[in-house]
N, C-alpha and C positions, 0 to 999 in steps of 0.2 A: 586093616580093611574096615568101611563102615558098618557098624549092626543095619537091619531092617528098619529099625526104633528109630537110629538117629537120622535112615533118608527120609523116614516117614516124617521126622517132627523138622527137617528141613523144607519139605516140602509143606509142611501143614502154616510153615509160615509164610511162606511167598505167597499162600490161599489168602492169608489174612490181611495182608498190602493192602492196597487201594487200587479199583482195576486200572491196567494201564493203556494209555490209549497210541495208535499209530502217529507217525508224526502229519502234524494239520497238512501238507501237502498229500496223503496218503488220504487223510480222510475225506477230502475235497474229491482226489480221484474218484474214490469208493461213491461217492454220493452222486455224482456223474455218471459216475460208468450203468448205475441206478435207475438214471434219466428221472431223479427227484432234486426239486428247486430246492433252495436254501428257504422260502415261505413254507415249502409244505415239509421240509423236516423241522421249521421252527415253529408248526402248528401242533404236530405229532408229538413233539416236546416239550408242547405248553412251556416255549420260550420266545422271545424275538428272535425276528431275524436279523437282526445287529448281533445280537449273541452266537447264529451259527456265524455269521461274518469272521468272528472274530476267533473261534475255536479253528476256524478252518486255516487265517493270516499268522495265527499260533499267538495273537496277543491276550487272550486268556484263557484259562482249562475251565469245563464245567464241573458241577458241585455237585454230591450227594444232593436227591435219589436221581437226578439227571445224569451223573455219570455214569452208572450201572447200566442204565438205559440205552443210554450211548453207544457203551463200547460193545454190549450185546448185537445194537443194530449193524455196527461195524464190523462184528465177527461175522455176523450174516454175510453181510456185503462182502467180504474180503472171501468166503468160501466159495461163494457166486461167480465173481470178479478178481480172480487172480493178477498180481501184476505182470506187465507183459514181460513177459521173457522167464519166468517162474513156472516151476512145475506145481501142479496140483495146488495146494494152497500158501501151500507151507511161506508163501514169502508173507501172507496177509496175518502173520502174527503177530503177536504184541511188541512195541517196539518198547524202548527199556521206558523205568519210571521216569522220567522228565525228557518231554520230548527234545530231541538234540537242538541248540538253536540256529539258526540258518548263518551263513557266514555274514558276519560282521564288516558291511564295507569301512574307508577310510572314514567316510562322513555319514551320518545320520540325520533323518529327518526331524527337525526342531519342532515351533512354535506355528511355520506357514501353514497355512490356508491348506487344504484338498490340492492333492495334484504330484505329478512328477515334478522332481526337479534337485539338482547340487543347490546342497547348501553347506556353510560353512560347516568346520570341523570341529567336530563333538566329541570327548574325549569317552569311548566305547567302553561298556563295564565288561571284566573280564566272566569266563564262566561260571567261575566257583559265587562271583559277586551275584549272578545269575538265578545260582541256583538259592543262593540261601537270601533274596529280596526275592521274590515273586512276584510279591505289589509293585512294583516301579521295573514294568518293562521297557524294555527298549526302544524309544521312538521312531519307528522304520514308514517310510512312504507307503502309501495304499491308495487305492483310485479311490472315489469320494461314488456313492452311492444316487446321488443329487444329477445324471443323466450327463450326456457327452457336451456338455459346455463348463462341467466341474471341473475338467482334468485341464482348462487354463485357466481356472482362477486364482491357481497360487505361482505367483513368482516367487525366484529363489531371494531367499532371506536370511542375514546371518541369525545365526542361532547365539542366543548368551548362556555361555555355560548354567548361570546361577536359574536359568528359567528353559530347562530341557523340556518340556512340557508342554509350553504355551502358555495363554493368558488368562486360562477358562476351563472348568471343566463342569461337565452336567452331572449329576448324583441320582439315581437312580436306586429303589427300594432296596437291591438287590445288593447293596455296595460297592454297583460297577461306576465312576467316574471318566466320562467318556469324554477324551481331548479332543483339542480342534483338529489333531493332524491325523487324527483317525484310531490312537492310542488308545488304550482302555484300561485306566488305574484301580486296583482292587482297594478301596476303602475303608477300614474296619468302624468307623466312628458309628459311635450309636447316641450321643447326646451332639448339643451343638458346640460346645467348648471344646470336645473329642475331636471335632470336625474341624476346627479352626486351628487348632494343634496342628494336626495333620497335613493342611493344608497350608502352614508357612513354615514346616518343618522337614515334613517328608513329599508332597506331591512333585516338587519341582514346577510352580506353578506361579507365574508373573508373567509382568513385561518391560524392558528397558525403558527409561525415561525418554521424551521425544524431542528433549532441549538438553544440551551440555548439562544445563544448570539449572534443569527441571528434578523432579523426582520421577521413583521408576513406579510402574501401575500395580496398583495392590491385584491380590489374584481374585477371581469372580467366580464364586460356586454357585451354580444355578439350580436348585431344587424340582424334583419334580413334585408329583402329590403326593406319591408311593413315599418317597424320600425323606420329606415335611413330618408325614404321620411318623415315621421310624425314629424320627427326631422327637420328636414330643409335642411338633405343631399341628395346629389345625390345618385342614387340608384346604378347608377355607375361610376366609378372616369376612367375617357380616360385621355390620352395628354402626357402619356409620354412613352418612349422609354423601360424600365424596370420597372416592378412591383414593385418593392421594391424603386423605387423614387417613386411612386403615392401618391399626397398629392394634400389637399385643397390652394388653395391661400391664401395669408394674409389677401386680401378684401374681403374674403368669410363671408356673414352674419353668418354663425354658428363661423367661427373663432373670430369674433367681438365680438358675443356672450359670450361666453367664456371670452374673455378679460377685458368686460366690466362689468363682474360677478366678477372680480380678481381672476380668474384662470387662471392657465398659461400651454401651450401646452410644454414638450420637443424639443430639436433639432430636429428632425426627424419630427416634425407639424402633421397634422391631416391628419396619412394616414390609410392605414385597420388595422394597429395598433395604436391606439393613448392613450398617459397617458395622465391623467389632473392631475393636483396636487396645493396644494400652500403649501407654508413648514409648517412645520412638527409645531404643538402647543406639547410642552412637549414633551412625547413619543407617542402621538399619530398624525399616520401620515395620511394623508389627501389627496388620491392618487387614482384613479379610472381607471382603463385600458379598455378600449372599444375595442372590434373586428367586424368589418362590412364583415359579410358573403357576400354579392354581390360586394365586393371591392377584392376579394379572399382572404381574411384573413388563412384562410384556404387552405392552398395549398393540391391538390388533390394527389402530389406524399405521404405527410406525412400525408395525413388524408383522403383518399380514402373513395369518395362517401358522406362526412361526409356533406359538404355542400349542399346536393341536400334533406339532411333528414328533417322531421321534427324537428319544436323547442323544446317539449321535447328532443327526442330521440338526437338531435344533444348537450344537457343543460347535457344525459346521457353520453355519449364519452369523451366531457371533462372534466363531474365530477369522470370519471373513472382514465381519466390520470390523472387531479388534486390531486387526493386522492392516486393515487399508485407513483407517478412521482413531481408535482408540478404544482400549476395553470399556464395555456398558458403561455408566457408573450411575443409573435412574432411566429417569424418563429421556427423550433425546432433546430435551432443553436442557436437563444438566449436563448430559452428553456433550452437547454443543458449546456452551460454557466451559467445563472444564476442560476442552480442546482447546479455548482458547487459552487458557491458563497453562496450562502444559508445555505450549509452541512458545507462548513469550513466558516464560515466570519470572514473576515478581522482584526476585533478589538475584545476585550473583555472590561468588565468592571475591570478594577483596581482601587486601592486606591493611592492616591498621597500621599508621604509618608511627605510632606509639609506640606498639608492643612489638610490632612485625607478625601479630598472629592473624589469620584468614577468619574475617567475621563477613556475615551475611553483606552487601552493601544494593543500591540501587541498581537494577538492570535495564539501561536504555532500552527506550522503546517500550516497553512495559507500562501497565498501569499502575504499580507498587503495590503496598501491603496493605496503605488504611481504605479506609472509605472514602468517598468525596461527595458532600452534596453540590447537586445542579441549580444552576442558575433556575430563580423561580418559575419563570416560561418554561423549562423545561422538562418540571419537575409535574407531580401527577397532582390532582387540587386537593387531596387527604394527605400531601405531603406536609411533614411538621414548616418545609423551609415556606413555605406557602400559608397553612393557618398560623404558623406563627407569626408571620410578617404582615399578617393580611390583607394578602398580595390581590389585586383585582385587575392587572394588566393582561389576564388573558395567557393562554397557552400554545405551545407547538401544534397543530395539525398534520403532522405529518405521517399519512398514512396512505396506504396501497389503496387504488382506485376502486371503487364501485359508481359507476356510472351508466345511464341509460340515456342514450339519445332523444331527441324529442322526435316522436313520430311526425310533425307539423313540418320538420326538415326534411325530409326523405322523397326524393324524387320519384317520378314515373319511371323513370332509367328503372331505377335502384327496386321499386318494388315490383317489376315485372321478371328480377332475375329468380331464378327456382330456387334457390338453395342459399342458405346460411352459414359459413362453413366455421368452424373455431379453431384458432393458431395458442396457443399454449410455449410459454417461453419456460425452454429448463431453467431451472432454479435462482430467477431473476436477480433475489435477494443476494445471492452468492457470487453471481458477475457485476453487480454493483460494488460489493465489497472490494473488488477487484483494487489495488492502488487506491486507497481510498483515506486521505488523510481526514486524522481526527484529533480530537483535543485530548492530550495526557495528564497537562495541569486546571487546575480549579479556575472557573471564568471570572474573568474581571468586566464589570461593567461599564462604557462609554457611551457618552450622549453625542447624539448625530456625527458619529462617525462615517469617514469614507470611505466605502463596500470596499472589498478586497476578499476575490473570488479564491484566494487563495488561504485564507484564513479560516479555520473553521469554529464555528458560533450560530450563534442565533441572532438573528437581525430584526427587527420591528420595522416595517417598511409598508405605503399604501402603493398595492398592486389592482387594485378596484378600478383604476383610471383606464384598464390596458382592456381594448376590445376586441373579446374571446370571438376565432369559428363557432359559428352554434352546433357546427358538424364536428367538432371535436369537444371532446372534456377542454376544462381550463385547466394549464399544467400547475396550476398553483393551489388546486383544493382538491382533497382526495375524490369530491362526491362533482367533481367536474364544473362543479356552479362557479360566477364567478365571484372573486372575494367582495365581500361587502365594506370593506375598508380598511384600516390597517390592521395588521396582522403580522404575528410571529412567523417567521421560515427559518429553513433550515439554511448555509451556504448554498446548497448546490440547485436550491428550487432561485435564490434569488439572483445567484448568476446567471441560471436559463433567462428569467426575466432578461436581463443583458445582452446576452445572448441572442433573443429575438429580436434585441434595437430599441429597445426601452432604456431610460434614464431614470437609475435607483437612487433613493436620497434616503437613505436608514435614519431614523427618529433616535432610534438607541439601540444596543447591543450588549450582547453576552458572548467574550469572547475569552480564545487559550492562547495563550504565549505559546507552551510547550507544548507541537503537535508530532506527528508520528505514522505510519501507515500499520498502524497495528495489527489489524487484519490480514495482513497480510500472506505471514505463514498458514493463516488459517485457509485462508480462501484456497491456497496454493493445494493443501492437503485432502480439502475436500472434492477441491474440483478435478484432481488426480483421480482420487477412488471413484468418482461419480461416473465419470468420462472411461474411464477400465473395467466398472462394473457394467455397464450398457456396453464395453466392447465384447466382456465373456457371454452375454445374451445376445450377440451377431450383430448389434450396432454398432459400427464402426464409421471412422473419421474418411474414412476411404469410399463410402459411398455413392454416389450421385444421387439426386433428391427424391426421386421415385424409390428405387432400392432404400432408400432409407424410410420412405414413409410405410414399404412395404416390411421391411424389419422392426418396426415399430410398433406396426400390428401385432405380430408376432412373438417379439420377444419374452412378454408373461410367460408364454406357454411352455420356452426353451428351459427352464431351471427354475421351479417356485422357490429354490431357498437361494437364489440370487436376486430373483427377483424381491422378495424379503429383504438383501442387503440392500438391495436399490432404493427401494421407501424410507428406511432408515436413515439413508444418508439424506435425502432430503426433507424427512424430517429433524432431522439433525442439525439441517441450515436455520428451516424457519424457525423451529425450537430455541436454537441459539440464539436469534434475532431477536427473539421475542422475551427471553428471558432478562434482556439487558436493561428490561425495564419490568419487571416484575413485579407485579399488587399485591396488596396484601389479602391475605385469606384467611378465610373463618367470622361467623358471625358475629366474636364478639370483638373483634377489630373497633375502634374508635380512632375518629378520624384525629389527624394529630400526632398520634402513638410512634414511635416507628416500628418497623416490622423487620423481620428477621433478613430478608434480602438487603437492607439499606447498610445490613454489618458487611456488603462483601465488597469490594474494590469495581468488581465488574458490573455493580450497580450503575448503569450509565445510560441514562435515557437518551441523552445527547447523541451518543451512537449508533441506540438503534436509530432517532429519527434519520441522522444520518445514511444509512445503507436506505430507508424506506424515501427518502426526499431522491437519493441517484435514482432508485430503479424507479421511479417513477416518471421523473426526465426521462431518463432511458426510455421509456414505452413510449412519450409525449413527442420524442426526437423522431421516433420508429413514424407514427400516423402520421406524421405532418410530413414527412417524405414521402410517404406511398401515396397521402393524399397528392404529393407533388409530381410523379414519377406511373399513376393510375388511372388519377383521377377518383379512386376509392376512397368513401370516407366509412368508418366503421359502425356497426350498429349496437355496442355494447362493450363495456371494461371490467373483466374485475380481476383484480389484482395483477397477475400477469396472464390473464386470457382476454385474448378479444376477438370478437366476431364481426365478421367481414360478409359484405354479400357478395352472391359468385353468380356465372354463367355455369360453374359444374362444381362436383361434387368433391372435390379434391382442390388442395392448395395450391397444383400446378397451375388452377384454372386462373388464378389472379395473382399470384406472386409476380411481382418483376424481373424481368431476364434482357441481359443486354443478347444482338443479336447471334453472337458468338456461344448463347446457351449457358452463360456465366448468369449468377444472380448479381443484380443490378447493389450496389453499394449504397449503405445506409436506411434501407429498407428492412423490411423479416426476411429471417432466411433460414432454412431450414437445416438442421444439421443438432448431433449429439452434443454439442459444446455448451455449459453455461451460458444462457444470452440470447443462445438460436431457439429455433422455434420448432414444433411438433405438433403435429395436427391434433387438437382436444376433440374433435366432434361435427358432425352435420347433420342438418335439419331443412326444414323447407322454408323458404323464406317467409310462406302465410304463419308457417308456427312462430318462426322470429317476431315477426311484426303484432302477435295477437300477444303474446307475454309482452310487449314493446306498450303497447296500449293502455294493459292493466299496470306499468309501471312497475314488473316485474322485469329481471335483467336476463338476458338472454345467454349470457356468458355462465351465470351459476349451472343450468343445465341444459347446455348444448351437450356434453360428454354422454349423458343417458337419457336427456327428451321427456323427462318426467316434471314437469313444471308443477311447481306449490305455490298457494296463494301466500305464506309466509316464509317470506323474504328472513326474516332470522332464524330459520332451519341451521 
C-alpha cells in the first residue's frame, strides 16, 4: 500500500506539468456559452484574434505566461458553464496533456485557397507522429475569416505530397507561420539561415511546377516587422533614392549570415525581395524567396490595403493569387514574366541520339535560353544594337492611346447632352494577347517587301496619305494625330490599315521566320483567375447588364482581400507587358552599356509592341462601329477608357441593343470578360468639355472628377 510521501510526491508532480487545457472544441463552447467574441478574449490576452482562431480549430496551443492565463479563464467558465448533460462541473475538467486530435478524414486539406472542399488524398500522420512534431500540424479545412464570398474562393485542388502546406507562409514575431489554408506552423528560426533551413526542409512549403517541363515554385516567407527585427533586420530599409534599389549592405550582419552559412544572395542582395539559394543537388533545388512587409514588399497600387492586414489574412491573398496565378516572386511585373516563363519553359528533356542519355534540348513554342537582340526599329534608342550601328531610321510607336478630341468638332447635338459617361475595357492588354502570333526567331531584314498580315514584324510603311475622322483618334499613332509620313508599325496596326481599304506598300522590314502564339498559355491562365476572382465578388457571367453594372459597384465592398487578389492580377497583365521591354535603371547607366534585363530571353520589345498595336485596333474597331451603329463619336481615349457623351447617366443610356434586348455585335459591351467593358465614371458633360478645352483628357479623371492641370501626374 502506498506511504502518504509517495501520494504526496505523486501528486506534487502532476502540480509541476504545464497546465492542461480542454480540448479546442470545449474551449470554443466555454467562450460562447460566456457570450465573449473571440476580439475581446484576444484583447484581454494581449493576443490576436488569429491566435484565439486557432487555439480554438486546435491548430496551435498558447505559450507561457498566456497559458496560465488561459486555462485559469477556462476553469472559470467551465464552473459557470457546465457541459450539457453533466452534473455540477466536474465534466469542465482538464482534459489530458495533449488535446486528443479530431478524426482524421480520408483526405486533408492541402495548399487551396480558403474554403470547403475534397481535395486529393494526403497521406495522414499517425498519432504518436502527432504527438512528438507539434510544429507541422495537420492541414485541415477552416472557413477563411475574409466574409461570406471567402468560402468560394477555393476550388478543389490536388494536393502534392512534397508540398502539404502550400506555397507561402507569413512569419510572425511570435514564430507562428501562418499558411494559405488557414494552418499555423510553429517556427523556431531565430537568424535568417535558421529560417531558410527550415523552410526547405521541415515546413512542407512549395508549389508544383505549371508545365510538365517547367520547374516547381521555390517557397515564399513573407516577413512581418515583428518577424524582420527577430531576425536581425531592420524593420525598415531608408537610404535610397528608389524602392526598388532598397537593399541591405554587404557588411550587414544578416548578409554575413547568410554567407557564412554557404548561402548566396542574387544580383539584386537582400532587398524586400530577396532569393537565397545554393545550387541545385540533383533535381532538387534549394531556393527560398523572402518578402519583408515593412520594406514595402508589397506595393499598395498591386496589392491594396494588403500590407496593413493581418498575417493570416495577408498568408490568404497571396495563397489566392499563388493558387489561381503563381506564387509572388517581386513586383507583378516579375510576377507576370516569370508566368510567362513557367507556362512555356525554355528547354525540354530530350534524348541524345549519341549517348541515349536525357539532356536539356529546345522546347517548341518557347522563346529559348539566350537572349536575342531586336531589330533596330524596335529596339529602345540607348540600346547598344542602335548607338552602335547608328541607327537613324526611327522607332516603333506603338503605344496605348492618349487622345483628346478637338473641341472645334463637337456638335450642338453632342454638347447639349448632360452627362459624360466612361466605359473602361477589363484588362485590354490581356484580350489582345488572346491568340496572338509572335516572332520566336531573330528578324531578318527585307527591302520592299509584300505585307503579309500574317507574319509578324515590323514594317516601314507611309500611312500619312490615309484621311483620318477628325471625330476619331487615327488608328495608327498612340496620340491619335495623324502620321506625318513614314513610319515603323507593328503587323497588326498595318493590317488594320488594309483592313479599312487602303493599299500598303512596306519600304522595308524587320521580320521572323519562326513564329508562335506564345502567349498563349499565359493569357489562358490569367484570364481564368481574373474572370473567377470577379465571380467570388458576385460578378458573374450570368448576369444581364444592369445586374452587372449594379454588382460592379458593389463588389469592393464584398471581400477587401479578394478584392486585393483582383488588382494584382491585373496588375500582373500590365506588369508583364511592360516588363518585356524593360530600361535600364539608375543614374549611372550610359547609354550604349547593356543592362541587366538585355541578359534574359524575354527581353522582347517586339512583343510587347505587339499586344499594345492589337488592343489598340481593338479599341479603334470598337469607335468606328458605334460611331456606325449611334451615331456617337467619343470625347476622349486613354488607354483602354474612353468617354462617350450620354442622354443619361449610365451606359444603358447609349450602348447599342438590337430590338430583341441583345447587345448589338461589334460595339462595347458590357460584361466581366477580358475585352468587355465596365463603367469607369460620370460627369457632366460642361465638366467634359472644360478639361476638353484646356487640352486636358477627360478619360484620366472621369473615375473621381478631380481634374489637374498636369497631365504627367
Amino acid at each position: 500500500m502506498a506511504t502518504e510521501e509517495e501520494l504526496f510526491a505523486s501528486v506534487d508532480a502532476l502540480l509541476e506539468e504545464e497546465p492542461q487545457l480542454p480540448s479546442p472544441a470545449e474551449r470554443a463552447r466555454l467562450r460562447e456559452a460566456a457570450g465573449i467574441t473571440q476580439a475581446r478574449l484576444a484583447a484581454a490576452l494581449k493576443t490576436s484574434t488569429q491566435s484565439i482562431k486557432n487555439w480554438e480549430n486546435g491548430r496551435s496551443e498558447p505559450k507561457p505566461p498566456r497559458l496560465e492565463a488561459y486555462q485559469r479563464l477556462l476553469k472559470g467558465w467551465a464552473a459557470k458553464y457546465p457541459a450539457p448533460g453533466a452534473s455540477g462541473s466536474s465534466t469542465a475538467g482538464p482534459a489530458p496533456a495533449v488535446a486528443p486530435q479530431p478524426e482524421v478524414p480520408a483526405t486533408v486539406a492541402g495548399p487551396a485557397a480558403p474554403g470547403p472542399g475534397t481535395v486529393a488524398p494526403v497521406e495522414a500522420p499517425t498519432a504518436r507522429a502527432a504527438l512528438e512534431r507539434p510544429a507541422r500540424p495537420v492541414a485541415r479545412p477552416v472557413t477563411s475569416s475574409g466574409g461570406p464570398a471567402a468560402r468560394k474562393t477555393a476550388k478543389p485542388a490536388s494536393v502534392d505530397p512534397r508540398f502539404p502546406h502550400g506555397p507561402l507562409a507569413v512569419l510572425d514575431g511570435d514564430g507562428s507561420a501562418y499558411g494559405t489554408d488557414g494552418i499555423v506552423l510553429d517556427c523556431p528560426a531565430t537568424t535568417v539561415p535558421e529560417l531558410v533551413e527550415w523552410t526547405l526542409r521541415e515546413s512542407g512549403l512549395g508549389a508544383p511546377k505549371l508545365n510538365r517541363y517547367g520547374k516547381d515554385s521555390d517557397p515564399l516567407i513573407v516577413l512581418t516587422a515583428s518577424a524582420a527585427v527577430k531576425l536581425g533586420l531592420p524593420e525598415r530599409l531608408e537610404g535610397h533614392e528608389q524602392r526598388r534599389s532598397l537593399r541591405l549592405p554587404e557588411d550587414h550582419p544578416v548578409v554575413k549570415q547568410v554567407t557564412k552559412a554557404k548561402w548566396r544572395l542574387t544580383q539584386r542582395g537582400f532587398g524586400p525581395w530577396a532569393r537565397i539559394y545554393r545550387k541545385a543537388q540533383g533535381n532538387q533545388r534549394q531556393c527560398v524567396q523572402l518578402a519583408i512587409l515593412s520594406w514595402d514588399a508589397l506595393d499598395e497600387r498591386s496589392w491594396p490595403g494588403v500590407a496593413d492586414m493581418e498575417p493570416a489574412d495577408v498568408a490568404r491573398v497571396l495563397g489566392v493569387y499563388a493558387q489561381r496565378v503563381i506564387t509572388p516572386r517581386g513586383s507583378m511585373a516579375v510576377s507576370g514574366l516569370e508566368l510567362m516563363t513557367a507556362l512555356r519553359p525554355p528547354t525540354k528533356a530530350v534524348q541524345d541520339a549519341g549517348t541515349g542519355n536525357w539532356v536539356p534540348g529546345p522546347h517548341p513554342g518557347s522563346l529559348g535560353t539566350e537572349p536575342m537582340d531586336p531589330a533596330p526599329p524596335e529596339a529602345t534608342p540607348e540600346h547598344p544594337v542602335v548607338v552602335n550601328s547608328g541607327w537613324t531610321g526611327g522607332f516603333l510607336d506603338e503605344e496605348a492611346y492618349q487622345w483628346v478630341r478637338s473641341v472645334d468638332t463637337l456638335t450642338d447635338e453632342e454638347c447639349t447632352l448632360p452627362y459624360a459617361v466612361g466605359l473602361d475595357l477589363n484588362t485590354a492588354f490581356l484580350a489582345a494577347a488572346a491568340r496572338l502570333v509572335v516572332g520566336l526567331s531573330a528578324p531578318d531584314h527585307f527591302h520592299a517587301p509584300t505585307f503579309n498580315p500574317k507574319i509578324p514584324g515590323s514594317w516601314l510603311v507611309d500611312l500619312s496619305r490615309i484621311e483620318p475622322d477628325p471625330r476619331l483618334p487615327s488608328p495608327f499613332t498612340p496620340t491619335g494625330e495623324r502620321p506625318a509620313g513614314p513610319a515603323w508599325y507593328q503587323t497588326h496596326t498595318v493590317a488594320y490599315a488594309q483592313e479599312l481599304g487602303h493599299d500598303v506598300h512596306p519600304i522595308e522590314a524587320y521580320l521572323r521566320r519562326e513564329t508562335g502564339a506564345y502567349l498563349d498559355p499565359w493569357h489562358d491562365r490569367l484570364r481564368t483567375a481574373y474572370v473567377d476572382t470577379l465571380a467570388d465578388l458576385g460578378v458573374t457571367k450570368d448576369l444581364d447588364d444592369r445586374a452587372f453594372l449594379t454588382a460592379m459597384e458593389r463588389h469592393k465592398d464584398v471581400d477587401p482581400a479578394l478584392t486585393a487578389v483582383l488588382a494584382a492580377i491585373k496588375a500582373t497583365v500590365k506588369g508583364g507587358v511592360g516588363k518585356l521591354r524593360e530600361r535600364p535603371q539608375g543614374r549611372h547607366y550610359k547609354e550604349g552599356e547593356r543592362w541587366p534585363a538585355l541578359q534574359r530571353p524575354t527581353w522582347r520589345p517586339d512583343i510587347r509592341a505587339a499586344v499594345i498595336s492589337k488592343a489598340r485596333v481593338n479599341m479603334h474597331r470598337k469607335l468606328r462601329n458605334m460611331a456606325a451603329m449611334t451615331g456617337l463619336y467619343p470625347l476622349a481615349v486613354l488607354s483602354d477608357c474612353v468617354v462617350y457623351p450620354s442622354p443619361g447617366d449610365s451606359p444603358l443610356d447609349f450602348l447599342p441593343y438590337a430590338a430583341s434586348g441583345k447587345p448589338q455585335p461589334g460595339g462595347f459591351r458590357l460584361g466581366p470578360s477580358p475585352g468587355l467593358a465596365k463603367s469607369e465614371g460620370v460627369q457632366s458633360m460642361l465638366w467634359a468639355v472644360g478639361l476638353m478645352e484646356q487640352g486636358l483628357n477627360p478619360a484620366r479623371h472621369i473615375k473621381g472628377g478631380d481634374a489637374v492641370l498636369d497631365e504627367g501626374e
